[in-house]
mmCIF entry with sequence, helices, sheets and N, C-alpha, C, O atoms, coordinates in Angstrom:
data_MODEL
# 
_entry.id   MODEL 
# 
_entity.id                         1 
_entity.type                       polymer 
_entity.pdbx_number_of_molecules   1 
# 
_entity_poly.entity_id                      1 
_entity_poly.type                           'polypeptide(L)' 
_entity_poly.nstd_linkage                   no 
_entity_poly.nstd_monomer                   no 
_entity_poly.pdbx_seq_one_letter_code       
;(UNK)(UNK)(UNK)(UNK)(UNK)(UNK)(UNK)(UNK)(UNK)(UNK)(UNK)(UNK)(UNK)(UNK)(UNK)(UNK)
(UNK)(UNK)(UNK)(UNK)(UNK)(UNK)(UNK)(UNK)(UNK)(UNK)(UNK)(UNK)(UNK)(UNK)(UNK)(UNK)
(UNK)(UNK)(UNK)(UNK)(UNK)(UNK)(UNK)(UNK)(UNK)(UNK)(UNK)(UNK)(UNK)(UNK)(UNK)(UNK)
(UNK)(UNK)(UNK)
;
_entity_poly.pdbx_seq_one_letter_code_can   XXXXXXXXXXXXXXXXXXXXXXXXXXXXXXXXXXXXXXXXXXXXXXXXXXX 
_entity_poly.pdbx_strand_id                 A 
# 
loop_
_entity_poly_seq.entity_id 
_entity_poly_seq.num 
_entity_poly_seq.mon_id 
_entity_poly_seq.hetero 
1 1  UNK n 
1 2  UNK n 
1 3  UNK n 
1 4  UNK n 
1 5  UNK n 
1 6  UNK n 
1 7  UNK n 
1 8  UNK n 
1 9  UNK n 
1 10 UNK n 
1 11 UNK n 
1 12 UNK n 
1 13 UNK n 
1 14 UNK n 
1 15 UNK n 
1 16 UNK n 
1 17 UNK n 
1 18 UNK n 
1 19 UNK n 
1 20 UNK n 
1 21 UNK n 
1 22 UNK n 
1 23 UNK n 
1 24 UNK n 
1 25 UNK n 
1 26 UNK n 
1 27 UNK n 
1 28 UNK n 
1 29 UNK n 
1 30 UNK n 
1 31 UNK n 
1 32 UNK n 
1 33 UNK n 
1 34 UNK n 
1 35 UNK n 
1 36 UNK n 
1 37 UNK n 
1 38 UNK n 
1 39 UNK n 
1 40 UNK n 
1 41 UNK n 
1 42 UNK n 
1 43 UNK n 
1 44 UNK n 
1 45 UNK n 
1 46 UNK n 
1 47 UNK n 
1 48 UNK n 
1 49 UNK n 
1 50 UNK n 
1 51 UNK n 
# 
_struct_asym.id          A 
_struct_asym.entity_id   1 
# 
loop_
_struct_conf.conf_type_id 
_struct_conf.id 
_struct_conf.pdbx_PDB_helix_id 
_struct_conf.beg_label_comp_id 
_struct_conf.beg_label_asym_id 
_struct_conf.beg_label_seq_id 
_struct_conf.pdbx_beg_PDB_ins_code 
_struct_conf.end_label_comp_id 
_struct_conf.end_label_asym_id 
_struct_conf.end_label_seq_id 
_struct_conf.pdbx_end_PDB_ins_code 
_struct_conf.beg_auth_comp_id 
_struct_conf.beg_auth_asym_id 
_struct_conf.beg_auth_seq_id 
_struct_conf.end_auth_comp_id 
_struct_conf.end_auth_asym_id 
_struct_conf.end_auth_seq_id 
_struct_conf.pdbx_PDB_helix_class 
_struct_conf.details 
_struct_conf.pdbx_PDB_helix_length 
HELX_P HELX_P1 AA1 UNK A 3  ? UNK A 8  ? UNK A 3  UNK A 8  1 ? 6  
HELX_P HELX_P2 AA2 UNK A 12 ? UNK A 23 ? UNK A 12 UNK A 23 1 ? 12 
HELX_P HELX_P3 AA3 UNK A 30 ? UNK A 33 ? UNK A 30 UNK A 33 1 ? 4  
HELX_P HELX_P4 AA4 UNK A 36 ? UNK A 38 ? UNK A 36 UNK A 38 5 ? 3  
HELX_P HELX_P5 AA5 UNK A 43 ? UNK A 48 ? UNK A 43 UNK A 48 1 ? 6  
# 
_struct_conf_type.id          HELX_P 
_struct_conf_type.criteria    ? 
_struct_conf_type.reference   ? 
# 
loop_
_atom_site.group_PDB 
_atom_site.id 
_atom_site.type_symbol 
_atom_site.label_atom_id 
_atom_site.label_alt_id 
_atom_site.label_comp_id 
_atom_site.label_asym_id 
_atom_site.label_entity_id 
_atom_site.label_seq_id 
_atom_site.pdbx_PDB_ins_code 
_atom_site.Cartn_x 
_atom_site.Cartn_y 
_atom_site.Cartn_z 
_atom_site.occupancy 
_atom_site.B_iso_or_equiv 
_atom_site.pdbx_formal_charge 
_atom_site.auth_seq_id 
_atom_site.auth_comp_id 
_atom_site.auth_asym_id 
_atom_site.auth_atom_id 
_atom_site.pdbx_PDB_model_num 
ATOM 1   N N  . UNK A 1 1  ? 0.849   -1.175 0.000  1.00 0.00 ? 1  UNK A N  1 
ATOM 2   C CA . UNK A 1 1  ? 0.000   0.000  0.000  1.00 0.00 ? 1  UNK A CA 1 
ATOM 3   C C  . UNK A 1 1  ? 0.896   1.240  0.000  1.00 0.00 ? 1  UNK A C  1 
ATOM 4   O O  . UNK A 1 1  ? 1.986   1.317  0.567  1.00 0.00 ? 1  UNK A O  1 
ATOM 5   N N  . UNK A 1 2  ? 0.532   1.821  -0.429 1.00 0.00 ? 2  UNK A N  1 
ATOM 6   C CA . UNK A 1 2  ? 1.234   3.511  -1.117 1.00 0.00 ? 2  UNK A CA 1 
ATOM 7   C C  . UNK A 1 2  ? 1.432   4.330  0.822  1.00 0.00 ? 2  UNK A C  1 
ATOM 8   O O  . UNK A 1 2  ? 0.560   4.367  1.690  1.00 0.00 ? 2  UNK A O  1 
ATOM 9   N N  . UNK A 1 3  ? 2.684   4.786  0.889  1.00 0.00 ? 3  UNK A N  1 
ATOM 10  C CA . UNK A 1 3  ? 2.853   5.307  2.110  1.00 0.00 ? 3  UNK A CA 1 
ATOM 11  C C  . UNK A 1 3  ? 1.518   6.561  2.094  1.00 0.00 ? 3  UNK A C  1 
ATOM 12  O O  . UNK A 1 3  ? 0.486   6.478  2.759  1.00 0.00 ? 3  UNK A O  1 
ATOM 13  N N  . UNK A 1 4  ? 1.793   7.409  1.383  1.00 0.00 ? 4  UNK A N  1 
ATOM 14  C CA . UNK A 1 4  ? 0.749   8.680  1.364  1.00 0.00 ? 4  UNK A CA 1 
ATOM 15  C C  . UNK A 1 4  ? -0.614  7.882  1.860  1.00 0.00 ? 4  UNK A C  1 
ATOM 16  O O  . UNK A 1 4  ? -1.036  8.271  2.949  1.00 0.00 ? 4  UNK A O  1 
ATOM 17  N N  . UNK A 1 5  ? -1.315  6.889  1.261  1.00 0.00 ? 5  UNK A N  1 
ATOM 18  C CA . UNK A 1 5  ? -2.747  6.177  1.790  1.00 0.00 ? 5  UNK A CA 1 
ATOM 19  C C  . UNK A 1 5  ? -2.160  6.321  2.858  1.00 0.00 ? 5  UNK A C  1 
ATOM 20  O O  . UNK A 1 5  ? -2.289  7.405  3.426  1.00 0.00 ? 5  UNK A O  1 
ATOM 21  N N  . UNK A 1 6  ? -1.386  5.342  3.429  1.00 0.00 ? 6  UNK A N  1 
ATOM 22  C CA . UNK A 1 6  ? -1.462  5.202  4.713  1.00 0.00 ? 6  UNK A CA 1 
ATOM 23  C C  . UNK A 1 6  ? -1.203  5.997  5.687  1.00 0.00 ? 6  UNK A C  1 
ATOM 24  O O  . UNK A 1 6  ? -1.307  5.714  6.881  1.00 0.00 ? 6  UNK A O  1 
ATOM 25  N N  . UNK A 1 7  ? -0.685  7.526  5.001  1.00 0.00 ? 7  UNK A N  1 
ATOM 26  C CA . UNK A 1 7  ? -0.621  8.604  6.473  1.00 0.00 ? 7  UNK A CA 1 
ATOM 27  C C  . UNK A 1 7  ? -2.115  8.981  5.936  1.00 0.00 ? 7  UNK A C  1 
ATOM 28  O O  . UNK A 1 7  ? -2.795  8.497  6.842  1.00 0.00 ? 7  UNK A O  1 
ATOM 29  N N  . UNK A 1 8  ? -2.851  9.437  5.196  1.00 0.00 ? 8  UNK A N  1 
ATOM 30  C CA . UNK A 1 8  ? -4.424  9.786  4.700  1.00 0.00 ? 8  UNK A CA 1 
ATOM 31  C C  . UNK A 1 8  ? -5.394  8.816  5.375  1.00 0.00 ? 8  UNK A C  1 
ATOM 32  O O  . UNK A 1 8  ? -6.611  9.002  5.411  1.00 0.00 ? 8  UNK A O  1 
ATOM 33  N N  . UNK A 1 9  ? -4.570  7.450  6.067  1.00 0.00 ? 9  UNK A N  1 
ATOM 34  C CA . UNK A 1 9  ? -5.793  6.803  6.481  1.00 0.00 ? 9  UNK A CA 1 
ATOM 35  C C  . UNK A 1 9  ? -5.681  6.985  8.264  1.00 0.00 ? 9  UNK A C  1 
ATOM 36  O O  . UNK A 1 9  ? -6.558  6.870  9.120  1.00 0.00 ? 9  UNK A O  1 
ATOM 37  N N  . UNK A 1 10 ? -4.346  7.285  8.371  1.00 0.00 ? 10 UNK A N  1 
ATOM 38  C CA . UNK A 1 10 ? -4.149  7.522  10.302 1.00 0.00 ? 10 UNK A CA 1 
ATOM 39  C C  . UNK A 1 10 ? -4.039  8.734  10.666 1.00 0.00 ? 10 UNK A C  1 
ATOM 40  O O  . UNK A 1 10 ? -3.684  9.053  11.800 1.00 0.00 ? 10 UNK A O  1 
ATOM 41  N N  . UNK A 1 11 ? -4.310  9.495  9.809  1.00 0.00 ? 11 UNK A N  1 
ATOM 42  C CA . UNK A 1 11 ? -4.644  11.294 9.753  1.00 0.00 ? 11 UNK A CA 1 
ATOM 43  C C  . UNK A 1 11 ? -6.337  11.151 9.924  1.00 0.00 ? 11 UNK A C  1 
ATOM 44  O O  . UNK A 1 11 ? -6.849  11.739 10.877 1.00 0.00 ? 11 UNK A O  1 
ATOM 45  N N  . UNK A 1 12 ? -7.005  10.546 9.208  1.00 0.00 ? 12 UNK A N  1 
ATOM 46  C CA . UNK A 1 12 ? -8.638  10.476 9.036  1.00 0.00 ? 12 UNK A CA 1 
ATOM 47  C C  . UNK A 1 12 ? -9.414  9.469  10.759 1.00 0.00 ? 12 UNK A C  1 
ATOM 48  O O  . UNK A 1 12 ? -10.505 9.576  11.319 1.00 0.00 ? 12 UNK A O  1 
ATOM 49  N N  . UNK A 1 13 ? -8.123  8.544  11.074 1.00 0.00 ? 13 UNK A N  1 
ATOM 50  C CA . UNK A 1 13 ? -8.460  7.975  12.324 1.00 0.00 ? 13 UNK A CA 1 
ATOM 51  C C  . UNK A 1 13 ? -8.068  8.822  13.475 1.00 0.00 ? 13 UNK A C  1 
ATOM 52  O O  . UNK A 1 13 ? -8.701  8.782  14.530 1.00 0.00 ? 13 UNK A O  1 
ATOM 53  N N  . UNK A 1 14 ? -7.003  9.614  13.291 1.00 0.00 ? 14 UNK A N  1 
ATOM 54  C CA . UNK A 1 14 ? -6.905  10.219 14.664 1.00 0.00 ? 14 UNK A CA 1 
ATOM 55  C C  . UNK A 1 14 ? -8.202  11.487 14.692 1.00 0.00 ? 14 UNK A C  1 
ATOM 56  O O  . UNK A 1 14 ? -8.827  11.820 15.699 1.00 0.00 ? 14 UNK A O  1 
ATOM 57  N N  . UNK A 1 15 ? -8.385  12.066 13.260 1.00 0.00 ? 15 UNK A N  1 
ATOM 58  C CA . UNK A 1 15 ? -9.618  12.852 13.442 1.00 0.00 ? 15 UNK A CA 1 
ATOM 59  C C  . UNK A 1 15 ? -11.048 12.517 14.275 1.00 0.00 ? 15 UNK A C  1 
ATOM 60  O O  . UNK A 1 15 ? -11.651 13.142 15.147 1.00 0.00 ? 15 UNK A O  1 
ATOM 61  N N  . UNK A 1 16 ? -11.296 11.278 13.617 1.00 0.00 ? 16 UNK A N  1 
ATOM 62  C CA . UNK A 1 16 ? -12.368 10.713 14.618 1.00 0.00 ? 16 UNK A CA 1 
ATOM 63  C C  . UNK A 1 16 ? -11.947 10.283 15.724 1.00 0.00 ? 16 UNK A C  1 
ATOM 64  O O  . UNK A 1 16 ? -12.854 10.043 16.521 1.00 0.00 ? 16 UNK A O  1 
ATOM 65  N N  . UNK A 1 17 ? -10.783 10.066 16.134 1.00 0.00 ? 17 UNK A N  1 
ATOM 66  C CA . UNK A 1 17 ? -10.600 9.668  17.756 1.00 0.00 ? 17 UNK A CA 1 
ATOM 67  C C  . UNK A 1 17 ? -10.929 10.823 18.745 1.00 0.00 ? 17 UNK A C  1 
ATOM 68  O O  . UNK A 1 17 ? -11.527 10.823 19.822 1.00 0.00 ? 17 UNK A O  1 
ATOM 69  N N  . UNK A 1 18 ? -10.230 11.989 17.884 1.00 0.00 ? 18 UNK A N  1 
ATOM 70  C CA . UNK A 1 18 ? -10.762 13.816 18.536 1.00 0.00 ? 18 UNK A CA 1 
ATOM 71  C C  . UNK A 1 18 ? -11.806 13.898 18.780 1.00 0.00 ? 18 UNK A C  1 
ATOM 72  O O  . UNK A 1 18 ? -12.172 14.329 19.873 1.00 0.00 ? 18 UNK A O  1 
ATOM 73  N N  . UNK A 1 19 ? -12.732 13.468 17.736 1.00 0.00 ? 19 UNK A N  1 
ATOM 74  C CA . UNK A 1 19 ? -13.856 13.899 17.453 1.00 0.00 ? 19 UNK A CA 1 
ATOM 75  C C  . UNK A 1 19 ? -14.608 13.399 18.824 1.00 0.00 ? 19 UNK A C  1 
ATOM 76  O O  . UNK A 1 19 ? -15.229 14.105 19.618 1.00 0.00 ? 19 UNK A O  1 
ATOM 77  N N  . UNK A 1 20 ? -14.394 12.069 18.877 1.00 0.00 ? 20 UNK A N  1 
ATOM 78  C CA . UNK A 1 20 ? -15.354 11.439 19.875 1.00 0.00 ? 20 UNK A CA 1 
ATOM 79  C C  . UNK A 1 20 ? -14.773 11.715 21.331 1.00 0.00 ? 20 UNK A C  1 
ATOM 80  O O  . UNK A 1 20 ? -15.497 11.735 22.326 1.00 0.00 ? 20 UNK A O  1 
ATOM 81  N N  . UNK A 1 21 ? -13.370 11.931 21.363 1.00 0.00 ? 21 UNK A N  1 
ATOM 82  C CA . UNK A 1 21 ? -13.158 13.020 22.261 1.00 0.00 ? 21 UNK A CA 1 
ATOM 83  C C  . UNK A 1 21 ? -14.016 14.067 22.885 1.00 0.00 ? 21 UNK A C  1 
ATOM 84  O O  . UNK A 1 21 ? -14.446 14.306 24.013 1.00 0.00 ? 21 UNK A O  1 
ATOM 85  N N  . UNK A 1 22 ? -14.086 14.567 21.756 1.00 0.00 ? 22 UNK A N  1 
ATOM 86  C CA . UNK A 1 22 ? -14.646 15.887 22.002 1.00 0.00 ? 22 UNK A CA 1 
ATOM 87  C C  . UNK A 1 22 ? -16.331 16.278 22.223 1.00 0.00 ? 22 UNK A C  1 
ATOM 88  O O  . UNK A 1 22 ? -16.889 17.311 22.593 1.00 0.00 ? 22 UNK A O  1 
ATOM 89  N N  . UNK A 1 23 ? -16.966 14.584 21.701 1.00 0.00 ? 23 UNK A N  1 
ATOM 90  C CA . UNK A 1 23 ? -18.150 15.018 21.843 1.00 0.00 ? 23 UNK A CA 1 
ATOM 91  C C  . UNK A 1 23 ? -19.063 13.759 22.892 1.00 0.00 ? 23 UNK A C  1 
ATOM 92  O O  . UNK A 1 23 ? -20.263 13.628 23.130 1.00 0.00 ? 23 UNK A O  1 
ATOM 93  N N  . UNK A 1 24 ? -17.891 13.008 23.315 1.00 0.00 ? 24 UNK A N  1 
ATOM 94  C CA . UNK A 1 24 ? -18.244 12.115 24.479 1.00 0.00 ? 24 UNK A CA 1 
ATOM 95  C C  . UNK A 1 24 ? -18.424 12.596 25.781 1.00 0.00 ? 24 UNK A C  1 
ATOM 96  O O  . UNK A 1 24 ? -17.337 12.666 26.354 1.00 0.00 ? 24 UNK A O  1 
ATOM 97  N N  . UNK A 1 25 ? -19.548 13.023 26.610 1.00 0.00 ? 25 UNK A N  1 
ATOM 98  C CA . UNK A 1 25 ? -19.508 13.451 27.436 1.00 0.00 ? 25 UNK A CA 1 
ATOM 99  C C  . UNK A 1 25 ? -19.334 12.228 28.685 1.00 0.00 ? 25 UNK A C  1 
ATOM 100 O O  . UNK A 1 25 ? -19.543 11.015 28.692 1.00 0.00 ? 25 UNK A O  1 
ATOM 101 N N  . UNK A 1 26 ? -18.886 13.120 29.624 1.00 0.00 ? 26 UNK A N  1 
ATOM 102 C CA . UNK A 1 26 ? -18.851 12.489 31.061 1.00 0.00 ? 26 UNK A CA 1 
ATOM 103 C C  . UNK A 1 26 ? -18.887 11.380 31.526 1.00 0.00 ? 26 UNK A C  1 
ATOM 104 O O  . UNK A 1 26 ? -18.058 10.514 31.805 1.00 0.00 ? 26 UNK A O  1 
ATOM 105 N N  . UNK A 1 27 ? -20.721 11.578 31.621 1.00 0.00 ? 27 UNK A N  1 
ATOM 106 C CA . UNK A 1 27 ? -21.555 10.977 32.049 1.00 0.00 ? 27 UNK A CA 1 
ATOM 107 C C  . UNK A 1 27 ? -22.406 10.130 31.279 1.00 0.00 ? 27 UNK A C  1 
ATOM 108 O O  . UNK A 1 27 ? -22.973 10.675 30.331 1.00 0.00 ? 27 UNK A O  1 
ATOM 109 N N  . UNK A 1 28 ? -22.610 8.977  31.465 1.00 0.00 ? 28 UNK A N  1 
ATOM 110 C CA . UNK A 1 28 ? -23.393 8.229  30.728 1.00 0.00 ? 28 UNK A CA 1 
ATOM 111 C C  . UNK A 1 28 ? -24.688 8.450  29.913 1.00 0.00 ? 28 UNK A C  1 
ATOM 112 O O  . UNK A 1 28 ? -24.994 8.196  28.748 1.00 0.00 ? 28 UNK A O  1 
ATOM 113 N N  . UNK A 1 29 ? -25.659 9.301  31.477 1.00 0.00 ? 29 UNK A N  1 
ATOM 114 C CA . UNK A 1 29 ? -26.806 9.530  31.524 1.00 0.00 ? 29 UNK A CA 1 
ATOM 115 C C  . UNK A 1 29 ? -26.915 10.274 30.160 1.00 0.00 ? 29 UNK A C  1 
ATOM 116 O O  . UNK A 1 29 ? -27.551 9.774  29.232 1.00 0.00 ? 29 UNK A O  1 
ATOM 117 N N  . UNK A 1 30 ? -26.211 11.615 30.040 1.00 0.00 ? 30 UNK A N  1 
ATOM 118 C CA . UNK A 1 30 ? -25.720 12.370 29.134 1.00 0.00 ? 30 UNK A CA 1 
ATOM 119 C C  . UNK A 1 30 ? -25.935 12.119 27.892 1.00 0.00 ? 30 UNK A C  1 
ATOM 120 O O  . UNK A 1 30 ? -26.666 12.740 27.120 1.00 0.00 ? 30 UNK A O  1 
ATOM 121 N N  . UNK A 1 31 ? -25.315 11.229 27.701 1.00 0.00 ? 31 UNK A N  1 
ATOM 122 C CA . UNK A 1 31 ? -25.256 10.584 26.511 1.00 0.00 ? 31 UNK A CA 1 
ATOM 123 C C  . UNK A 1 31 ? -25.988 9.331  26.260 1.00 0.00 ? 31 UNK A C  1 
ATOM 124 O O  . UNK A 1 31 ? -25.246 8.493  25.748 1.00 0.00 ? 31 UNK A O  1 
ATOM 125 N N  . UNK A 1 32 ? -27.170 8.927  26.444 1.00 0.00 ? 32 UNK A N  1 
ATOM 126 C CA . UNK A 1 32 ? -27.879 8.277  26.820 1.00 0.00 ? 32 UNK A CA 1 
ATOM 127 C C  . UNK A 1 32 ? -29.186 9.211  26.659 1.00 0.00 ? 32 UNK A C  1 
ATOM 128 O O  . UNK A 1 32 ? -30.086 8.592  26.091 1.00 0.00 ? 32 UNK A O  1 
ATOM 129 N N  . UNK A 1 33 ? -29.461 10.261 26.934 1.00 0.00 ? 33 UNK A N  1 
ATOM 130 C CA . UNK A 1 33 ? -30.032 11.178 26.575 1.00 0.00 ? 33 UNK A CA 1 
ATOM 131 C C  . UNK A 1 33 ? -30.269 12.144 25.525 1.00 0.00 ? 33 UNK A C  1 
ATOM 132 O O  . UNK A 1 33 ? -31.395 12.591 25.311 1.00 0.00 ? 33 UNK A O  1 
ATOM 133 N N  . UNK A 1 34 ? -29.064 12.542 24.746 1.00 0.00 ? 34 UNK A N  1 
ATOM 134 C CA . UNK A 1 34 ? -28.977 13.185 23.620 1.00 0.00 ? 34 UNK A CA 1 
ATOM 135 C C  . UNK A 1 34 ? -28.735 12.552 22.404 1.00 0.00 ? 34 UNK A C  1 
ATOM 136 O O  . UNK A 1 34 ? -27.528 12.438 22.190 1.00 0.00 ? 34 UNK A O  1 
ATOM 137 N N  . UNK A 1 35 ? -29.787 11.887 21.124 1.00 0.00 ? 35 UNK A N  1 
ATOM 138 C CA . UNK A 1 35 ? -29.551 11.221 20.302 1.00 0.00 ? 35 UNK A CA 1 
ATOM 139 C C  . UNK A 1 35 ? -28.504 12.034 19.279 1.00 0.00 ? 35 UNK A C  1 
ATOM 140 O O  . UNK A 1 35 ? -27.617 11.293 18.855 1.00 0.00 ? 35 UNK A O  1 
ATOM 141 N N  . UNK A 1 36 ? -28.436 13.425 18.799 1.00 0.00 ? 36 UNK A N  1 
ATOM 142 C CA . UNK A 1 36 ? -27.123 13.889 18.172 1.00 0.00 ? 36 UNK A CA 1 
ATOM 143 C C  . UNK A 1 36 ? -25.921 13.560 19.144 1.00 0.00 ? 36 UNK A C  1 
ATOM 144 O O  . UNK A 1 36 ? -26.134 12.353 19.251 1.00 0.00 ? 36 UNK A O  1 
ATOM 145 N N  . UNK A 1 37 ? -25.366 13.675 19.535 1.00 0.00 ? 37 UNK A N  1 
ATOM 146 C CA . UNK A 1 37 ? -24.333 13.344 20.283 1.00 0.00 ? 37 UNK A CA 1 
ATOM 147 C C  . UNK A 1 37 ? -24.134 11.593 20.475 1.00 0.00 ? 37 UNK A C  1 
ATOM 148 O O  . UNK A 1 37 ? -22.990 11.172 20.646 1.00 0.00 ? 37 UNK A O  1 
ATOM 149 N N  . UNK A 1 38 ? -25.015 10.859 20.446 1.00 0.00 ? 38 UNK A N  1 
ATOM 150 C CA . UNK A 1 38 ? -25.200 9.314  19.764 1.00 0.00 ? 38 UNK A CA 1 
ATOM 151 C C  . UNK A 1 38 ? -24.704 9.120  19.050 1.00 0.00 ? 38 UNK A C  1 
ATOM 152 O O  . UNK A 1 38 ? -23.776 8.320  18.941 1.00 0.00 ? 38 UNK A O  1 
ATOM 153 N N  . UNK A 1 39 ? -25.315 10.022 18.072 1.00 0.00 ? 39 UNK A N  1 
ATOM 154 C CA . UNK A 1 39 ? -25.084 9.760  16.517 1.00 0.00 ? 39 UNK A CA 1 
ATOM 155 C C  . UNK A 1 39 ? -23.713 10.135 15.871 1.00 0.00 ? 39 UNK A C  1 
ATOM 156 O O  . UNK A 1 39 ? -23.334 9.582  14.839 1.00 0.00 ? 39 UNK A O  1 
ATOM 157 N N  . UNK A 1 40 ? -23.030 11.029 16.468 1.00 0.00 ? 40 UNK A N  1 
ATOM 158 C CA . UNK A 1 40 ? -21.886 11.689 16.744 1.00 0.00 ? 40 UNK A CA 1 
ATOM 159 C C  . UNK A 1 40 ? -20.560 10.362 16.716 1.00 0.00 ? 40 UNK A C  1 
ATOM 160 O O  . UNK A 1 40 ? -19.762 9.874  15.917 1.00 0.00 ? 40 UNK A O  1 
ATOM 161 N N  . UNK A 1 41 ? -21.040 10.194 18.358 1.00 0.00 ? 41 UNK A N  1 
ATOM 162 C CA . UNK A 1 41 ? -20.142 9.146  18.467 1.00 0.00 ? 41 UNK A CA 1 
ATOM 163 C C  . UNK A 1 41 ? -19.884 8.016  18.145 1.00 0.00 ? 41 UNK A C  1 
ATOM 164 O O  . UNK A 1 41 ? -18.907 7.345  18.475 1.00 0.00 ? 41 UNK A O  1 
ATOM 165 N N  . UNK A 1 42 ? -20.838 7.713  17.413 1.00 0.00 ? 42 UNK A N  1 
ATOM 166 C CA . UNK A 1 42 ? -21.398 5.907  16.612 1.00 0.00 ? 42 UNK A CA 1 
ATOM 167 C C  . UNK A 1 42 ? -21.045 6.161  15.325 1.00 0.00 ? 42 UNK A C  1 
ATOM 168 O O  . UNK A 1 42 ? -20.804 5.239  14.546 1.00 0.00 ? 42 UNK A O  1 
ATOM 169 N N  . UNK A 1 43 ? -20.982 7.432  14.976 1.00 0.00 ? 43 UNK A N  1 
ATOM 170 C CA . UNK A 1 43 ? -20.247 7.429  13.282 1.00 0.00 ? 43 UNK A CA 1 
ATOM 171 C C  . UNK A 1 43 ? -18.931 7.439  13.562 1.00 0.00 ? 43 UNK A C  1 
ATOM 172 O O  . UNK A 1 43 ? -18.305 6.569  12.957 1.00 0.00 ? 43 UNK A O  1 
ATOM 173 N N  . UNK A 1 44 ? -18.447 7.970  14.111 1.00 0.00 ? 44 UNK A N  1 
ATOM 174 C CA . UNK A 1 44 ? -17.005 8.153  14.441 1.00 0.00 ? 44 UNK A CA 1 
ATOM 175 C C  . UNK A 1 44 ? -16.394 6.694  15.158 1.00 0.00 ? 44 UNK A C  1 
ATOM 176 O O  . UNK A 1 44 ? -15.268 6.216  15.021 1.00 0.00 ? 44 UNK A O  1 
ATOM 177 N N  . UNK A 1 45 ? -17.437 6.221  15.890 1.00 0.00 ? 45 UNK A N  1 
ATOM 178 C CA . UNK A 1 45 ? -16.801 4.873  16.017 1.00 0.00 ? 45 UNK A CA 1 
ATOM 179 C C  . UNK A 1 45 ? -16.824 3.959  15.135 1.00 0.00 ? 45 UNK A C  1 
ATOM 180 O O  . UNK A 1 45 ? -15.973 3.078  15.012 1.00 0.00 ? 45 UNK A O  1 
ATOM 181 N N  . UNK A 1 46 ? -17.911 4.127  14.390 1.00 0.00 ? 46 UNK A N  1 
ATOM 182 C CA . UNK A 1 46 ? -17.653 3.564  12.865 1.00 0.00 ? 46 UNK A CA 1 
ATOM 183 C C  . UNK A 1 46 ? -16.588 3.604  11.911 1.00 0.00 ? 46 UNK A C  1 
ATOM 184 O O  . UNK A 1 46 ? -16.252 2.587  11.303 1.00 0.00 ? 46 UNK A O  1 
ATOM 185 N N  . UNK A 1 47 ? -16.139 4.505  11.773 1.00 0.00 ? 47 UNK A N  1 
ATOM 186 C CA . UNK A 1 47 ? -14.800 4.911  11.259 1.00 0.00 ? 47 UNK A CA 1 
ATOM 187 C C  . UNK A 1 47 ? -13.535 4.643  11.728 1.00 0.00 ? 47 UNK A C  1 
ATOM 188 O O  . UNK A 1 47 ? -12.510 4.357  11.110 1.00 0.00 ? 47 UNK A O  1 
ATOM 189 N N  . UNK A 1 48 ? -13.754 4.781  12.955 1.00 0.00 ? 48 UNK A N  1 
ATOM 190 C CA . UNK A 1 48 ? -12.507 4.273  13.511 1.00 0.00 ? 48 UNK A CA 1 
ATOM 191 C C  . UNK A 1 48 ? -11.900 2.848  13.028 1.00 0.00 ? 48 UNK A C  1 
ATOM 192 O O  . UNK A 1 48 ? -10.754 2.433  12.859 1.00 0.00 ? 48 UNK A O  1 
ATOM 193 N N  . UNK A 1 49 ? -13.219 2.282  12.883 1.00 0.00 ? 49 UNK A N  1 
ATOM 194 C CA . UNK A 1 49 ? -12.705 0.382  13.353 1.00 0.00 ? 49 UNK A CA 1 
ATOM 195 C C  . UNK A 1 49 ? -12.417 0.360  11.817 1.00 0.00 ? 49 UNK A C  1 
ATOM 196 O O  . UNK A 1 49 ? -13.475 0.382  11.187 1.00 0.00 ? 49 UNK A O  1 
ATOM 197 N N  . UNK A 1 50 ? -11.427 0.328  11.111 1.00 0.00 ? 50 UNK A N  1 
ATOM 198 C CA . UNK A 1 50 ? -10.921 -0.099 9.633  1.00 0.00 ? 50 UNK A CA 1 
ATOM 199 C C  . UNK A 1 50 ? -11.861 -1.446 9.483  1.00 0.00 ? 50 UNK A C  1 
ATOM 200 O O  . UNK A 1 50 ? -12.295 -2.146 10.398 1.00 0.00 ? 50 UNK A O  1 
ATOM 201 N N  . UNK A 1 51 ? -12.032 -1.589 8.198  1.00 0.00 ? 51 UNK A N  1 
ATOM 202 C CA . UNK A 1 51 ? -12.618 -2.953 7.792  1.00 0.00 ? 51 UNK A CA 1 
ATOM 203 C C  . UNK A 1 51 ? -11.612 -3.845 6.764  1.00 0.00 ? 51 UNK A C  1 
ATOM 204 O O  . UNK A 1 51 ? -11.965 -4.955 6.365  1.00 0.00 ? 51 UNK A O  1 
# 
């Protein structure tokens, strides 16, 4: 695999690791409560996991 893919593909994973960083709150309840912020973090964990 072409080096450039592979910094384009662990550049695009650390983005979503931020991401869900950034929009994982606290508390469970929290998030458990707010379906954008669900949805947030379930795409981004989607992405994360390479297939």
């Amino acid at each position: 695999m072409d080096r450039e893919v592979i910094e384009q593909k662990l550049e695009s994973l650390r983005r979503c690791l931020i991401r869900i960083g950034e929009k994982c709150p606290e508390a469970p309840d929290v998030l458990a409560k707010n379906p954008d912020v669900q949805d947030i973090v379930a795409l981004n964990l989607t992405r994360r996991i390479p297939s």
